[in-house]
C-alpha positions, -999 to +999 in steps of 0.1 A: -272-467+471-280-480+509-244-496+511-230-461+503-248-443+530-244-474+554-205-470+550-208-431+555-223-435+588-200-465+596-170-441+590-188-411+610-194-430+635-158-448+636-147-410+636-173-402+667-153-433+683-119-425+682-127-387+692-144-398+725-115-421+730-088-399+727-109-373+745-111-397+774-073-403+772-064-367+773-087-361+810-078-398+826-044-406+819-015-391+833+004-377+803-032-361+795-032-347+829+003-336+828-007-318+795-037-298+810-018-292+841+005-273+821-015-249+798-030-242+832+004-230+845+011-210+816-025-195+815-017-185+851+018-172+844+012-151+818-021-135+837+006-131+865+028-112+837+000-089+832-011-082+862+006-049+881+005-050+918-005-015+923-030-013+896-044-048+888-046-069+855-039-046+825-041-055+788-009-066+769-008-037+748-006-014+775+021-026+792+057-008+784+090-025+780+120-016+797+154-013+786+164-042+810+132-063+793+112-064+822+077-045+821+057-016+838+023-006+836+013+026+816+007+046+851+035+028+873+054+041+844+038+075+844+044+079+879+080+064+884+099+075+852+084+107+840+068+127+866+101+120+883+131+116+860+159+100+878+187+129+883 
């Protein structure tokens, strides 16, 4: 019965090894930096995406698509396309 629960904690603790190892690899080595440094871009993109000059960050769901596939606020859209509809 002990050699049962010594080999459990053996393997959790072989488990709680390789975790902080790769852990360590993915903040100290460069392809692990490369990797953060890029879901860090693309976090910041896409808040850029969302975020309207005129009337700050707005939520995705509010945003409307354009014909063209480009995107406007609800009010930029409001105000440019249909309180005054191009002639």
């Amino acid at each position: 019965m002990s050699a049962i629960i010594l080999e459990v904690l053996a393997l959790l603790a072989g488990i709680t090894g390789i975790t902080m190892l790769v852990r360590a690899g993915a903040s100290r080595t460069r392809p692990g930096v490369r990797l953060q440094q890029e879901a860090n871009r693309r976090a910041i993109e896409q808040r850029a995406a969302l975020t309207c000059p005129i009337h700050g960050l707005q939520a995705e769901e509010t945003l409307v698509r354009l014909p063209d596939g480009g995107t406007l606020c609800a009010a930029c859209y409001q105000e440019a396309l249909v309180d005054h509809p191009p002639s």
